[in-house]
DRENTORKOL-3810 file (N, C-alpha, C; in nm, 4 decimals):
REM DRENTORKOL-3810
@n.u->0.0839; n.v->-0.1175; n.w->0.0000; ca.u->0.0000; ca.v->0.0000; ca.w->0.0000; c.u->0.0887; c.v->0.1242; c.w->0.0000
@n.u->0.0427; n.v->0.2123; n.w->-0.0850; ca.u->0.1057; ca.v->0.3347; ca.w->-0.0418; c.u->0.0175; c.v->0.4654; c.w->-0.0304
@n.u->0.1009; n.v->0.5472; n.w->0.0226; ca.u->-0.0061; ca.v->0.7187; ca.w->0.1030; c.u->0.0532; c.v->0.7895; c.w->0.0236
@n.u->0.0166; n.v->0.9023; n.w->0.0200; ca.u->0.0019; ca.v->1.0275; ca.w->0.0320; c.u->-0.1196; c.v->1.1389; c.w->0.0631
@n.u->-0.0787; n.v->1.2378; n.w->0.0902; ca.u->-0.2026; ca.v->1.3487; ca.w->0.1978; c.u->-0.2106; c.v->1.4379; c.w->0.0603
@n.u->-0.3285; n.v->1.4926; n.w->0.0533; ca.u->-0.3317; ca.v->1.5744; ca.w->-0.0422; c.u->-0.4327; c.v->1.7156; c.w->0.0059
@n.u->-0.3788; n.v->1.7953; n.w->-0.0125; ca.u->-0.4656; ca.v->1.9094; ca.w->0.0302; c.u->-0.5265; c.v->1.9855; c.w->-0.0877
@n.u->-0.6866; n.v->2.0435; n.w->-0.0949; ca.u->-0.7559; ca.v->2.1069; ca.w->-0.1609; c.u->-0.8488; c.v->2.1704; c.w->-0.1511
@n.u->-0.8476; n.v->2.2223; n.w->-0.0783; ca.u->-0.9638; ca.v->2.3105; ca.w->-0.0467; c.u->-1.0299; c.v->2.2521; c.w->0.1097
@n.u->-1.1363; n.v->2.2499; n.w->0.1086; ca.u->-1.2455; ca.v->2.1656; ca.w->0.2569; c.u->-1.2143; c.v->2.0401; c.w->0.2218
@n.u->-1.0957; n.v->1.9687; n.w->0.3375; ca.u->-1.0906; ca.v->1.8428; ca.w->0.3565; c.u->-1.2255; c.v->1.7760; c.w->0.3415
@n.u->-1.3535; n.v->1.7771; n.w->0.3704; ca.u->-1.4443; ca.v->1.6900; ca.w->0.3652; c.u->-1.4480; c.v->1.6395; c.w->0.2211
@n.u->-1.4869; n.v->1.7552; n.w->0.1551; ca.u->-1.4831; ca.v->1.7437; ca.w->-0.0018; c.u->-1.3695; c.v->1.6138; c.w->-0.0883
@n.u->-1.2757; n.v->1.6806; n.w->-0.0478; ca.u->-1.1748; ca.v->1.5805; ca.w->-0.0509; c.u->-1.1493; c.v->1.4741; c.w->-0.0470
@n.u->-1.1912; n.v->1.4067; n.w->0.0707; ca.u->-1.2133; ca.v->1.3126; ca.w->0.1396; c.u->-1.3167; c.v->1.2423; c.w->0.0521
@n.u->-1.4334; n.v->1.2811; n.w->0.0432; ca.u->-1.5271; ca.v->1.2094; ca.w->0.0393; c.u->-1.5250; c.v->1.1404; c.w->-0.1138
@n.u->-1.4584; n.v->1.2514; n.w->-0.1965; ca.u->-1.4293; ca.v->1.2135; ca.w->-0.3518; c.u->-1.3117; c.v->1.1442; c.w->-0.3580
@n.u->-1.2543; n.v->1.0780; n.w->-0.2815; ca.u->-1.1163; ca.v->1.0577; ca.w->-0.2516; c.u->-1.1643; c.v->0.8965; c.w->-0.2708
@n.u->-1.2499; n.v->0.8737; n.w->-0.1962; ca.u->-1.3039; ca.v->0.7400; ca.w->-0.1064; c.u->-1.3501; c.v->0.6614; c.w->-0.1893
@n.u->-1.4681; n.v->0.7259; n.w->-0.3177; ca.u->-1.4979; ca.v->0.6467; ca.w->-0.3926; c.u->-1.4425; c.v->0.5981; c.w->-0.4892
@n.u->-1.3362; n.v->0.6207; n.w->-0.5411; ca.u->-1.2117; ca.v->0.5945; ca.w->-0.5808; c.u->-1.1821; c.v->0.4256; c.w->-0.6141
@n.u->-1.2359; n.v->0.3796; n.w->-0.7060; ca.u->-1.1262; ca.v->0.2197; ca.w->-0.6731; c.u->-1.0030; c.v->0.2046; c.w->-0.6704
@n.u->-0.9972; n.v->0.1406; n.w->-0.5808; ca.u->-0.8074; ca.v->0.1130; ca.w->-0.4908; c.u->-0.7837; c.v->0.2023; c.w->-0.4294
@n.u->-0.8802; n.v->0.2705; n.w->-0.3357; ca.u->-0.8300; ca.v->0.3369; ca.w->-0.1988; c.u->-0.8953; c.v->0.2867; c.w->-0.1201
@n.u->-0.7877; n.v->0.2637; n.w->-0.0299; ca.u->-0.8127; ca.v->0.1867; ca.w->0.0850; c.u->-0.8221; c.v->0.2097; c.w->0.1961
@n.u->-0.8217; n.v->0.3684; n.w->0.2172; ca.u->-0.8593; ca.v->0.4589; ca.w->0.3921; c.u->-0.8333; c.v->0.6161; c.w->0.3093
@n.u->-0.9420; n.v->0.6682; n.w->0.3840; ca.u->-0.8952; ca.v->0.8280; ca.w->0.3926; c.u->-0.8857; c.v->0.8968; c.w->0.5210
@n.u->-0.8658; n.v->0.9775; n.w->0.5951; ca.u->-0.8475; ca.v->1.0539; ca.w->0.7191; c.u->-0.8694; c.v->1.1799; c.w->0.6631
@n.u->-0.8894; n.v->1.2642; n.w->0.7426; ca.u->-0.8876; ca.v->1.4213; ca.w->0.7275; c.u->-0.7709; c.v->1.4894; c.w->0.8182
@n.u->-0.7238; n.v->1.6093; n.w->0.8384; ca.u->-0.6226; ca.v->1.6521; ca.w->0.9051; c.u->-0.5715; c.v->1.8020; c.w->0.8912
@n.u->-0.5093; n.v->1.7855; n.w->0.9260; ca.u->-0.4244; ca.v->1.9280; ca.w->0.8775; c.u->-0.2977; c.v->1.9224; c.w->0.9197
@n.u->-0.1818; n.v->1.9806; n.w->0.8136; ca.u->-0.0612; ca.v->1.9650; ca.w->0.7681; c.u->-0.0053; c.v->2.0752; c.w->0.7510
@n.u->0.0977; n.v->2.0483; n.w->0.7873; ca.u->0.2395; ca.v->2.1655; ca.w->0.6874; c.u->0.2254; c.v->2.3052; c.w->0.8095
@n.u->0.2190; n.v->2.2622; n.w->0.9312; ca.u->0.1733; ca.v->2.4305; ca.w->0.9870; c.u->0.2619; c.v->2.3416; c.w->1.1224
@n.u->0.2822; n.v->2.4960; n.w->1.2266; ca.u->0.3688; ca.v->2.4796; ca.w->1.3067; c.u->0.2952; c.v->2.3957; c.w->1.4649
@n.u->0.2277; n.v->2.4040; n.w->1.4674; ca.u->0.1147; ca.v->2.3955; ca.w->1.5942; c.u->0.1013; c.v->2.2073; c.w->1.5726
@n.u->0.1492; n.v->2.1699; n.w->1.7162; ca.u->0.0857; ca.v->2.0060; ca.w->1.7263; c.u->-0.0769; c.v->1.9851; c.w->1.7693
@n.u->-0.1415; n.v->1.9151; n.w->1.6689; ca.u->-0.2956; ca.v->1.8894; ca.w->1.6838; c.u->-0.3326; c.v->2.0386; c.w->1.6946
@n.u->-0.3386; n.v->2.1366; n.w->1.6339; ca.u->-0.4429; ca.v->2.2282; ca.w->1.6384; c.u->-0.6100; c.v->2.2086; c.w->1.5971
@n.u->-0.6742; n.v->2.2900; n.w->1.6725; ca.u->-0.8359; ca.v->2.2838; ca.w->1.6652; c.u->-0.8634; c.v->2.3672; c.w->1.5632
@n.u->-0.9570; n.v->2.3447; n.w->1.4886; ca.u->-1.0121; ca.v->2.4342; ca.w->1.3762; c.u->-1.0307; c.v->2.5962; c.w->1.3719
@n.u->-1.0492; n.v->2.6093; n.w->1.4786; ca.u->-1.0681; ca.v->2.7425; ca.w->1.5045; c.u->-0.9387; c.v->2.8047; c.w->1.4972
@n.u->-0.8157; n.v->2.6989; n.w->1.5611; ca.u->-0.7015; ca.v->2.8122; ca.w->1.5579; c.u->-0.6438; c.v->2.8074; c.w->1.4315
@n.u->-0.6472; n.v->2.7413; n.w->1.3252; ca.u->-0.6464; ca.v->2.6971; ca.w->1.2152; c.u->-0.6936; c.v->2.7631; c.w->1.1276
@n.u->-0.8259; n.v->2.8273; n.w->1.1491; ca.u->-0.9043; ca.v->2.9411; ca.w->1.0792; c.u->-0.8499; c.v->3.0701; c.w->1.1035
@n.u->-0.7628; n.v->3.0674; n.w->1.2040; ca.u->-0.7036; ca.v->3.2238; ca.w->1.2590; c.u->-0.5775; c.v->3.2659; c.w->1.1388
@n.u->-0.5381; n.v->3.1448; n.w->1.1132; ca.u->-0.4290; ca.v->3.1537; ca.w->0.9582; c.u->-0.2878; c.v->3.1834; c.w->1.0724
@n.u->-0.2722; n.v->3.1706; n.w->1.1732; ca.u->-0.1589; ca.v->3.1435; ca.w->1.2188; c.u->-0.0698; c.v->3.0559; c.w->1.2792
@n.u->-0.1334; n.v->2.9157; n.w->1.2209; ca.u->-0.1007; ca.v->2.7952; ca.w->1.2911; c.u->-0.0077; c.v->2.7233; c.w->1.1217
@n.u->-0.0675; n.v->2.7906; n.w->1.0370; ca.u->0.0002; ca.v->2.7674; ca.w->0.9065; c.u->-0.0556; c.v->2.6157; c.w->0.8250
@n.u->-0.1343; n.v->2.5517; n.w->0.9027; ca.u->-0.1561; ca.v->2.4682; ca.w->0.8477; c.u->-0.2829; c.v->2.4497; c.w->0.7359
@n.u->-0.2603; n.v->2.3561; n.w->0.6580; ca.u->-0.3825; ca.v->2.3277; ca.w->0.5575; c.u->-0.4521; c.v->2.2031; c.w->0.5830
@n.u->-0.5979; n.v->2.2590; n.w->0.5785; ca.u->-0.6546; ca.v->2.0852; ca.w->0.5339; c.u->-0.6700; c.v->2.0296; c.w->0.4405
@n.u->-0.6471; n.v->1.8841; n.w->0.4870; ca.u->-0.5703; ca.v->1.7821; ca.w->0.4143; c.u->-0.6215; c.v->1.6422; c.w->0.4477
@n.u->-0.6260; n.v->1.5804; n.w->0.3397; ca.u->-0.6596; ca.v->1.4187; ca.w->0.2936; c.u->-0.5485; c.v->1.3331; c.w->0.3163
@n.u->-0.5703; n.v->1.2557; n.w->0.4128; ca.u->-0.4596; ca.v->1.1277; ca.w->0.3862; c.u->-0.5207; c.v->1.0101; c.w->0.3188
@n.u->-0.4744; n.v->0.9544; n.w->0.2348; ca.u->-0.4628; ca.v->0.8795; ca.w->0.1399; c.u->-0.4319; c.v->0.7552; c.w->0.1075
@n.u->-0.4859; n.v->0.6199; n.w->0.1709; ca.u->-0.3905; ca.v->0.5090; ca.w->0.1054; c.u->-0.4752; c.v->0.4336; c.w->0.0113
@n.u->-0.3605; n.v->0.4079; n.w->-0.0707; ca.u->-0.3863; ca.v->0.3321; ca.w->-0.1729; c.u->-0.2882; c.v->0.2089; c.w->-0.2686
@n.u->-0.4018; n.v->0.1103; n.w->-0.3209; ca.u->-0.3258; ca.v->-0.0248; ca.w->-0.3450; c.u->-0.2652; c.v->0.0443; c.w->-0.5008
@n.u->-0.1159; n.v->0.0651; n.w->-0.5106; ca.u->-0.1073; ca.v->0.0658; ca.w->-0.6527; c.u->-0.1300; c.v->-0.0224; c.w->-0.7276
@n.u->-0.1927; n.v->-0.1542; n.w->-0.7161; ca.u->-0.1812; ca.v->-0.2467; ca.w->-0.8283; c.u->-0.3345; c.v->-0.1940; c.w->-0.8860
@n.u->-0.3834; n.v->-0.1035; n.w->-0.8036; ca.u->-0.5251; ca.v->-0.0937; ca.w->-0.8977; c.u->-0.5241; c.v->0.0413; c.w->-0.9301
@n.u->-0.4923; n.v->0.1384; n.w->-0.8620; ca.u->-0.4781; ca.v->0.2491; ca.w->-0.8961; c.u->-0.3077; c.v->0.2829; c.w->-0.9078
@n.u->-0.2891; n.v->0.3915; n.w->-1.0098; ca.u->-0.1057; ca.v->0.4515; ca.w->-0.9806; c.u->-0.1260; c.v->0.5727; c.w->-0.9099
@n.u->0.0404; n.v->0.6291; n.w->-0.8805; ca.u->0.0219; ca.v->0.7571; ca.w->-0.8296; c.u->-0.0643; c.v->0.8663; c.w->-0.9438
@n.u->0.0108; n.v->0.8337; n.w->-1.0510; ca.u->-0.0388; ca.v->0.9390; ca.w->-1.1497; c.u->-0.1887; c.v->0.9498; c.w->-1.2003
@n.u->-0.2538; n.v->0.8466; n.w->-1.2071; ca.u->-0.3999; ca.v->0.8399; ca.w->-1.2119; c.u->-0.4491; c.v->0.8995; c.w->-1.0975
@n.u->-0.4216; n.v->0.8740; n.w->-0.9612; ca.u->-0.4999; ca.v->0.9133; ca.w->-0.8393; c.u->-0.4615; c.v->1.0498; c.w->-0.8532
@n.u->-0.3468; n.v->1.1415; n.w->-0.8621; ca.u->-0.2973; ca.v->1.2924; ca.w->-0.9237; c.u->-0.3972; c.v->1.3299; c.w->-0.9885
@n.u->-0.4410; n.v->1.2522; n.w->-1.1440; ca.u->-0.5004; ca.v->1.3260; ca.w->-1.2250; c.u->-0.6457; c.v->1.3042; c.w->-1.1947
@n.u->-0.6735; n.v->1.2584; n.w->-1.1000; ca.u->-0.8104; ca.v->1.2517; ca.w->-1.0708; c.u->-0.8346; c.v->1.3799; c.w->-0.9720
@n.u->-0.7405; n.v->1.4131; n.w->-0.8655; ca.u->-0.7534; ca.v->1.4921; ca.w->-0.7442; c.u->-0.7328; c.v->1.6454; c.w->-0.8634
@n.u->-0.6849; n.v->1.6799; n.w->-0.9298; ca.u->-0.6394; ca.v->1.7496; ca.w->-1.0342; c.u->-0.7830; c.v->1.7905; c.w->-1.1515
@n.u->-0.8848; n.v->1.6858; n.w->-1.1408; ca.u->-0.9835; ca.v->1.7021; ca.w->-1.2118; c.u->-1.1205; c.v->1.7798; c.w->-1.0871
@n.u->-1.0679; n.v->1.8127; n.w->-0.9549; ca.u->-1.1698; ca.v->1.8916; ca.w->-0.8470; c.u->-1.1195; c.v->1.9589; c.w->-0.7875
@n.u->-0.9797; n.v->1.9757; n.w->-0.8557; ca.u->-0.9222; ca.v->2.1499; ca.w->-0.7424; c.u->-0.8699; c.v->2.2536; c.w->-0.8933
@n.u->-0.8325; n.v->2.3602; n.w->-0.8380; ca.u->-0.7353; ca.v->2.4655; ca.w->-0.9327; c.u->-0.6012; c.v->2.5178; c.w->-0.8608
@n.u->-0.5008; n.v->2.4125; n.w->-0.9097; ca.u->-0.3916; ca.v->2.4161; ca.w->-0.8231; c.u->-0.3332; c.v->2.5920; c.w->-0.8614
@n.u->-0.3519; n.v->2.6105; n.w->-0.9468; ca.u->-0.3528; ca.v->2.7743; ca.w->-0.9875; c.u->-0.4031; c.v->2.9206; c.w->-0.9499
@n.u->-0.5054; n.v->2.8437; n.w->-0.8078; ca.u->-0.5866; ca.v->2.9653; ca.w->-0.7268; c.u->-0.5186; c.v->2.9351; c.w->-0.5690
@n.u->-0.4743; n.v->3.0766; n.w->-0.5664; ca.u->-0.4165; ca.v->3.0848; ca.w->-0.4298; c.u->-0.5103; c.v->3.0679; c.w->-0.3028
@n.u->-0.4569; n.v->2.9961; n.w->-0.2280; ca.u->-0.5490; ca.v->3.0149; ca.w->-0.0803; c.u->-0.7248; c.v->2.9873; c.w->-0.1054
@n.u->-0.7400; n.v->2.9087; n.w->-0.2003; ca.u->-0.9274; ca.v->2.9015; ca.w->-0.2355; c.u->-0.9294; c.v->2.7612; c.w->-0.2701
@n.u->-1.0547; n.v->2.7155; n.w->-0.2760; ca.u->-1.0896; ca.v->2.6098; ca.w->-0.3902; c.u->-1.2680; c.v->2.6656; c.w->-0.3596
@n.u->-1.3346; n.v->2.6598; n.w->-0.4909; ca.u->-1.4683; ca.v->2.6837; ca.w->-0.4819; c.u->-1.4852; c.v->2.8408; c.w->-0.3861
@n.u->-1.6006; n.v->2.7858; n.w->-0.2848; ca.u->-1.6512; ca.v->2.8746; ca.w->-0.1556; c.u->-1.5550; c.v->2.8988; c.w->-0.0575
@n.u->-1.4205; n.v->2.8120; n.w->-0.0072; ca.u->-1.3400; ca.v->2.7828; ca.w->0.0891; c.u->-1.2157; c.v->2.8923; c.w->0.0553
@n.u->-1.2301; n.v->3.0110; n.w->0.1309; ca.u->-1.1153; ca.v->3.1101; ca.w->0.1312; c.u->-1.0482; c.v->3.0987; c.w->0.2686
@n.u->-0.8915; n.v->3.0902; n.w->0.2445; ca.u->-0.8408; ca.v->3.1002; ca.w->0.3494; c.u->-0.7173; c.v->2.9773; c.w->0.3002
@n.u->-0.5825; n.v->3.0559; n.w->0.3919; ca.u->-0.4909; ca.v->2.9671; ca.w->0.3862; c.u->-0.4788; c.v->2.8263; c.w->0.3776
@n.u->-0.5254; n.v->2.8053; n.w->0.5049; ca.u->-0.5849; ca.v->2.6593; ca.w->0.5570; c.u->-0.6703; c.v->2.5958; c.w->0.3892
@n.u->-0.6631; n.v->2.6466; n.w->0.2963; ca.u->-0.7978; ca.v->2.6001; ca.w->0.1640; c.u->-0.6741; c.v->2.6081; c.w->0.0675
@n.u->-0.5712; n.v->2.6307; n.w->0.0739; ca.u->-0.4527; ca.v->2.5804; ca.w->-0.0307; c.u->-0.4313; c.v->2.4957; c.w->-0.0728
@n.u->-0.3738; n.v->2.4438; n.w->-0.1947; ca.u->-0.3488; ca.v->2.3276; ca.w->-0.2557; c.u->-0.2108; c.v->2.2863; c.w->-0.2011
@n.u->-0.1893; n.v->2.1926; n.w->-0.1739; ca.u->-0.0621; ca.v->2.1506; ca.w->-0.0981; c.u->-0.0749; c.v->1.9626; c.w->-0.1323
@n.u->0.0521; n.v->1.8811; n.w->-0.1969; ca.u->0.0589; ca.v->1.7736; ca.w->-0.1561; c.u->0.1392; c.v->1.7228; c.w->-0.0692
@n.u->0.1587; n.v->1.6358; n.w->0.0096; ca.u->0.2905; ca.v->1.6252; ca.w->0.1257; c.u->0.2704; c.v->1.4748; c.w->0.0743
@n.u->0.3646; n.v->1.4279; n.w->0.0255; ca.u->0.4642; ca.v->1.3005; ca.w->0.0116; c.u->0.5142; c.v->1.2464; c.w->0.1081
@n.u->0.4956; n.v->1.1185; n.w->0.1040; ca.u->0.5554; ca.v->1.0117; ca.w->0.1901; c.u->0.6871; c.v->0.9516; c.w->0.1695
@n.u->0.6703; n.v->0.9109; n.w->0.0354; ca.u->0.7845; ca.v->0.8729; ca.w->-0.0217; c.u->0.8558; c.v->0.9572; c.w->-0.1375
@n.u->0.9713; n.v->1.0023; n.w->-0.1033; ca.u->1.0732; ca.v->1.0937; ca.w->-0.2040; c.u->1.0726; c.v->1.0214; c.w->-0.3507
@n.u->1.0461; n.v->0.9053; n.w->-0.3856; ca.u->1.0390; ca.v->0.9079; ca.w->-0.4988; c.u->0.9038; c.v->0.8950; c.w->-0.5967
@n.u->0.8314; n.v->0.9545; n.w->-0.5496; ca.u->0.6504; ca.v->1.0406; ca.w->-0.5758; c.u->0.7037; c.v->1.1551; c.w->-0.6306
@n.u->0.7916; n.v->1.2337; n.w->-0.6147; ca.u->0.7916; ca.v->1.3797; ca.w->-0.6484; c.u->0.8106; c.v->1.3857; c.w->-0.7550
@n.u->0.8396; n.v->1.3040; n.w->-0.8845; ca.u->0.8492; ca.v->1.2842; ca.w->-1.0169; c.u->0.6983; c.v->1.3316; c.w->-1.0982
@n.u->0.6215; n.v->1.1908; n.w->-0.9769; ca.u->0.4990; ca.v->1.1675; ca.w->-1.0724; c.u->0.4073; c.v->1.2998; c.w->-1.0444
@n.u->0.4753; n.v->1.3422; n.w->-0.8711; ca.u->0.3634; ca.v->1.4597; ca.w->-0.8767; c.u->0.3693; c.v->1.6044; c.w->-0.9762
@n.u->0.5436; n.v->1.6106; n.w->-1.0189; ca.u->0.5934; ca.v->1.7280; ca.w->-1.1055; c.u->0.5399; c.v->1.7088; c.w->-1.2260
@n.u->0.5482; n.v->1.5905; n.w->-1.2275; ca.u->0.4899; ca.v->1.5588; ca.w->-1.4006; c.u->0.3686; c.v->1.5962; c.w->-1.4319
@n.u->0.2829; n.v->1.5437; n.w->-1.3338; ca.u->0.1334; ca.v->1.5449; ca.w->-1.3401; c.u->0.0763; c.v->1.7341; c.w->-1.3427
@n.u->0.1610; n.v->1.7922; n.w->-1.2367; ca.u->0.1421; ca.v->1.9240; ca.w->-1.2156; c.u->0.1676; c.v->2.0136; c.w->-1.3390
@n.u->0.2785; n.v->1.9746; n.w->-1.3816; ca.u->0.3106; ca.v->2.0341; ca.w->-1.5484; c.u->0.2018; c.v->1.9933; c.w->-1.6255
@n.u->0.1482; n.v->1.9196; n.w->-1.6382; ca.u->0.0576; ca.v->1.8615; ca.w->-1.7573; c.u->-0.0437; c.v->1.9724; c.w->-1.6922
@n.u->-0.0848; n.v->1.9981; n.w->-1.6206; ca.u->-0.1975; ca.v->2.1130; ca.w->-1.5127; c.u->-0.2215; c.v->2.2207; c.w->-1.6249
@n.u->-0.0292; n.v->2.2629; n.w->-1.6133; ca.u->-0.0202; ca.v->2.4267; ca.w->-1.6351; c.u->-0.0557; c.v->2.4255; c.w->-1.8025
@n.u->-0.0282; n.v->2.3549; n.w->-1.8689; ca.u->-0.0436; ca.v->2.3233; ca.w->-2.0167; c.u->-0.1837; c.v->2.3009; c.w->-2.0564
END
């Protein structure tokens, strides 16, 4: 199995489109990349805890790849809008992926270029 967390806007959203997914095999919700251990939503909403919410992710690659599950998460955000997705303004609503494994950062550059094009 392998993870990765993906951030896009309202973790629920995320999550929930995440799930139906064939070959994922758990999602979590969370928040990432910010300085504060376990912060509460509220301090999170204050935009000074730095963190984003975020999807954790596992999944069987023999049914899904990294790059398919990319271009799927890629088909419900705009990695190109700062601090938003949809209704959800605010830091914490950034696009952010956090990698597990260092050698993901290929498929995620690749996939992200194909974005900007």
């Amino acid at each position: 199995m392998k993870e990765i967390y993906l951030a896009g806007g309202c973790f629920w959203g995320v999550e929930e489109y995440m799930s139906r997914i064939d070959g994922i095999v758990e999602t979590r919700v969370g928040y990432a990349n910010g300085i504060k251990e376990n912060p509460t939503y509220k301090e999170v909403c204050t935009g000074t805890t730095g963190h984003a919410e975020t999807t954790y992710v596992k999944y069987d690659e023999s049914i899904i790849s990294l790059e398919e599950l990319l271009n799927r998460f890629w088909q419900i955000i705009d990695p190109t809008i700062l601090n938003r997705q949809g209704p959800d303004i605010g830091n914490q609503y950034r696009t952010g992926i956090y990698y597990v494994d260092s050698q993901d950062i290929n498929v995620i550059n690749k996939t992200l270029e194909e974005q900007k094009s």
